[in-house]
N, C-alpha and C positions, 0 to 999 in steps of 0.2 A: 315799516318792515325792515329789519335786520340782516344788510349780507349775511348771505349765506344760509339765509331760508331758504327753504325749499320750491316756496312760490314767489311766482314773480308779481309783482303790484303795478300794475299796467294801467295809463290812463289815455283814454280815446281819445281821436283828436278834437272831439268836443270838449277838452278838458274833467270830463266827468271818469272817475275810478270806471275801472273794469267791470261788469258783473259777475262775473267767474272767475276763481282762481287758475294761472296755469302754471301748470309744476316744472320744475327743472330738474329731477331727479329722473334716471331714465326710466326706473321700470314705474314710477307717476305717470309719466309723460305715457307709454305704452297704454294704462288705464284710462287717460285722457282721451287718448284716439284712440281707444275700441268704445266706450261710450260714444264717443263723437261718428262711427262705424257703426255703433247698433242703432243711432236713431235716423243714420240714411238709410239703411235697412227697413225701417219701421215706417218710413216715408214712404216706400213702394208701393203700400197698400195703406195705408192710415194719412188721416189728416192731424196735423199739429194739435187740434184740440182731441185726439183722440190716443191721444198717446203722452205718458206720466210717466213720474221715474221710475215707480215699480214696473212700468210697461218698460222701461228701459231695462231695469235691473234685469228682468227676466231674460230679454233677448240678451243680455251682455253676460249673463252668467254671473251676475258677482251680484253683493248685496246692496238695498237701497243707502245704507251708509254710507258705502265705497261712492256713489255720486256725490251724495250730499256735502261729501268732502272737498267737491271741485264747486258745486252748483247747487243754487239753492232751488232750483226746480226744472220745470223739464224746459221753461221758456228759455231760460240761460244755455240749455246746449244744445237749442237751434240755432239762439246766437252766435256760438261757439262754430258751430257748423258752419253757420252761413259765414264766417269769416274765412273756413277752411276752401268753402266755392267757392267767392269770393277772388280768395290768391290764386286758383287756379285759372278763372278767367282772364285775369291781370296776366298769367304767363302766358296765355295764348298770344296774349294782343302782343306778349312782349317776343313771342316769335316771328320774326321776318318772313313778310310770303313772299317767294321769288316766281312765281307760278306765269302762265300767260294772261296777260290783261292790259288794254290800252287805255281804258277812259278810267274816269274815276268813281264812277257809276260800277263799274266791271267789279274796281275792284271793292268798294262797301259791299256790293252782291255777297264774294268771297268771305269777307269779312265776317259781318253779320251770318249767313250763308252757316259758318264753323257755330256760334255761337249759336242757332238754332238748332243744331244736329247735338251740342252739349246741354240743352233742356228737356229736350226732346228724349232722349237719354239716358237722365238722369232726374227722377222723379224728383226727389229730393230738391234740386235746386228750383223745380218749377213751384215747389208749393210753400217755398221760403223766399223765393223770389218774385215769384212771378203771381202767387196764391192771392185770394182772397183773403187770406189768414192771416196776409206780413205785419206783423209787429212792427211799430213807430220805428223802437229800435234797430230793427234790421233796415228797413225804408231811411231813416236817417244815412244808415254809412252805405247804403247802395247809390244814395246819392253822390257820395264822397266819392264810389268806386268810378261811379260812372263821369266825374271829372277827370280823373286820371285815365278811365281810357279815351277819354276827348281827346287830354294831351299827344296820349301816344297814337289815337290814328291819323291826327295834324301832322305830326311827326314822318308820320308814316308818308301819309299825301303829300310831304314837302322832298321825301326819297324819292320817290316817282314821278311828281308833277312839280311844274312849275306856277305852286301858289300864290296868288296875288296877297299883299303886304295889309292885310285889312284887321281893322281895330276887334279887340273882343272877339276872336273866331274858337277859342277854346270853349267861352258861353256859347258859341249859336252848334258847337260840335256836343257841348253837353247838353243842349236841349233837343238836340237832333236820338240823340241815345235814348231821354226820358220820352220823347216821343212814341219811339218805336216801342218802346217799354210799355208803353199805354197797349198798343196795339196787339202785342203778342199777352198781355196778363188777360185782355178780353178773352183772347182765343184760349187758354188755359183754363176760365173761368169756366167757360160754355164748352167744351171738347177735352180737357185736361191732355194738352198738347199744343203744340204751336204748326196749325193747318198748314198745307199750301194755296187755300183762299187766304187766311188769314196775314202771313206770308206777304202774298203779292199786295196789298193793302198796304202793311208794312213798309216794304219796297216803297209802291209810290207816294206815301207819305216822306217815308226819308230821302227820296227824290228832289220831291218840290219841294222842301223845307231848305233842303241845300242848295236849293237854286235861287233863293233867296240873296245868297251870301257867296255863292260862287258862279262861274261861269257856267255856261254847258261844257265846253269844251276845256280843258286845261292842257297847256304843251308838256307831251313829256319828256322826262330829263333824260339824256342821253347816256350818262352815267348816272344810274337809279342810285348808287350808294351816296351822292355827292347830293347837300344842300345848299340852299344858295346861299 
């Protein structure tokens, strides 16, 4: 693709091309996220197989063209979607909680805790995420995601707590994620929500898993901003 096209040619970090074009011209881009609008809209009440571009076109007011131009069908901009929840989650995690809490227990509760309250919420992300429906594709980079938030809640526990120096903790922090992940897509499957049985389950799974690999107790730092 030639600077200074209008689309950018993006490749995942699979190495594999993009499936959707995304534009860099503003009012593109404007059209890009109100399609990417009409079908979290269309989520509220539809499941992913029940909704096509013309079901797009129609809630977005504009013609099945004007999609076609980004995406070659409606799978590509749940894709497109699920990238845009996706960055949101990422910023959560990448906000500092300064709140009350002394164990480390206290604070995944908090943690996780916000991240239920935004599926909960947000229908859209439970049936791209969390759904029966997920696409390979989506499942693939949710995995990526949820490496990254591994890093940053270590990150996080190492502001707070004084954590022991132990091999591979970003694997047993991203297994601890795909864990919980099990647990809460059950409860979405069977109640299309994440219960407070389902919840507390949750909880003590991500409990004992990380008792595996950490203490009960961790000392906390006395200056939280300060790593060792």
């Amino acid at each position: 693709m030639t600077e200074g096209s209008e689309f950018q040619s993006k490749t995942t970090p699979t190495g594999r091309k993009q499936l959707f074009r995304r534009p860099r011209q503003k009012r593109s881009q404007q059209r890009f996220e109100a399609i990417l609008d009409s079908a979290e809209r269309l989520l509220e009440r539809l499941e992913p197989d029940e909704i096509s571009v013309y079901t797009l076109a129609e809630d977005a007011g504009i013609s099945p063209p004007s999609i076609y131009q980004f995406f070659a069908d409606a799978g590509q901009v749940f894709i497109a979607l699920s990238e845009r929840i996706h960055a949101h989650i990422v910023a959560g995690y990448n906000r500092s909680y300064h709140g009350p809490f002394s164990t480390w227990q206290e604070l995944m509760s908090i943690r996780f805790g916000e991240a239920r309250d935004y599926y909960n919420s947000h229908a859209a992300a439970r049936r791209l995420l969390l759904g029966s429906g997920l696409s390979a594709t989506i499942r693939a980079r949710d995995l990526q995601i949820d490496r990254q938030l591994a890093i940053r809640s270590l990150e996080e526990f190492g502001q707070h707590f004084q954590v022991p120096d132990l091999p591979e903790l970003v694997e047993r922090f991203t297994e601890l994620l795909v864990i919980n992940d099990a647990m809460w897509t059950l409860s979405v499957h069977r109640h299309d929500c994440i219960t407070d049985a389902y919840e507390e389950q949750a909880r003590r799974a991500r409990e004992a898993y990380t008792r595996t690999f950490l203490p009960e107790y961790l000392p906390v730092r006395e200056h939280p901003d300060a790593a060792a």
